[in-house]
N, C-alpha and C positions, 0 to 999 in steps of 0.2 A: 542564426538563420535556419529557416525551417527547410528541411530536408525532402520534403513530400513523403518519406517510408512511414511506414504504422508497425508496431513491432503490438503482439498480443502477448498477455500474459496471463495467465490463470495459477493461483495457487490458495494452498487450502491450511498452508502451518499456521496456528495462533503466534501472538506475542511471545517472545521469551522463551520458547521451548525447544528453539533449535538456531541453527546459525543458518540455517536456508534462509530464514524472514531476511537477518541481515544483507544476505548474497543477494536476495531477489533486489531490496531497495537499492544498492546498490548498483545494479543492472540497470532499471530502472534510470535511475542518477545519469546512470553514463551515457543512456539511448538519449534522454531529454539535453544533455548537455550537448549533444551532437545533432542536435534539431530535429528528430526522431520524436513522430508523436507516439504514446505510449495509453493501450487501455491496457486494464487490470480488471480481471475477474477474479473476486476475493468469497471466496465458499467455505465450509465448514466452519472449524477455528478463526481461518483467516478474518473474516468478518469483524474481529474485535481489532484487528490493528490500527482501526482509525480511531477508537472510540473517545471523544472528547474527557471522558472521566478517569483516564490515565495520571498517575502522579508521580513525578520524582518521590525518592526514598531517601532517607539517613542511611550510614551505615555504620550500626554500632560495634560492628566489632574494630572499625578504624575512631570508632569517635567521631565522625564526619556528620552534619547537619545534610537534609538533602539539597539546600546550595551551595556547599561545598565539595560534596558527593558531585554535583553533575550528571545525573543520572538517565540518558535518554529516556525518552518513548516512542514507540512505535509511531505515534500520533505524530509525535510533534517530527519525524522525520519526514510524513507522508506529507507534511502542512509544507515543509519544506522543497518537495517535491515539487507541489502546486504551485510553489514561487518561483521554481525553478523554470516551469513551463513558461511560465506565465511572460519572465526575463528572456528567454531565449526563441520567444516566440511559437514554442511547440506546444500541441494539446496533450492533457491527461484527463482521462476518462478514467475514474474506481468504479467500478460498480459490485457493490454487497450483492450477494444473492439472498433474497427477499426469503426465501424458505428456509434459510442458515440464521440469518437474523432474528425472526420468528422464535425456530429453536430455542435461540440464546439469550434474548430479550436485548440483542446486542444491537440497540436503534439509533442513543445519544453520539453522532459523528462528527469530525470537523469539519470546516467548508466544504464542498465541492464532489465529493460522497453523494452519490445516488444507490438506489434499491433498485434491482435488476430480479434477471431471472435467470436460467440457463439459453435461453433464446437469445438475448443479450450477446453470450460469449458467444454461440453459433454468429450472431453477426457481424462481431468482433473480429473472430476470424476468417470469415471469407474475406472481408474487407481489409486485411492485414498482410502487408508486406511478409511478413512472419507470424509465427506464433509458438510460445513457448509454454509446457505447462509442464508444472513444480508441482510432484505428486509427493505424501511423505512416503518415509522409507522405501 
């Protein structure tokens, strides 16, 4: 059941390079599973976290195939996200920042991914019960 709060969130860590991505999705997780709608402003790095070209991996130094491995992605968590909204009745809103993507040529996303601006998060947050922003180091 939807909660009516808006929780903001901005952050700028790529895939895999720090355990903030993880802590943030999980935040995330927890706001939508409590009826909490959730936008996300995903800038620099961040940008690549949806990318649909993400792939599980082997891991040879276990010998593991990567469907034995189990290997998340970023993607496929944020996809999970989406479903998560979607069940519990709450919105999530990504939005890439269009001049980060640019950069990165980071454009192939999963569902639900739109291309923003910084004006975006300005609106994002006035409009937000909260707002959180995940700067690195």
């Amino acid at each position: 059941m939807a909660s009516g709060k808006t929780l903001t969130i901005s952050l700028m860590d790529p895939p895999y390079e720090s355990e903030t991505t993880t802590t943030v999705l999980r935040i995330i997780d927890a706001a939508l599973r409590r009826g909490h709608n959730v936008n996300v402003f995903a800038y620099e790095g961040a940008v690549a976290l949806p990318l649909k070209t993400q792939a599980a991996h082997p891991n040879p130094v276990k010998g593991t195939t990567a469907e034995e491995q189990h290997h998340p992605t970023t993607s496929g968590f944020i996809s999970a996200l989406f479903e998560a909204a979607r069940a519990g009745g709450a919105k999530l809103d990504w939005v890439n920042c269009g001049l980060c993507v640019d950069e990165r040529g980071a454009t192939d996303w999963i569902e639900g991914v739109r291309r923003g601006g910084p004006a975006d998060f300005v609106k994002m947050a006035q409009e937000s019960t909260n707002t959180l922003v995940i700067g690195t180091r």
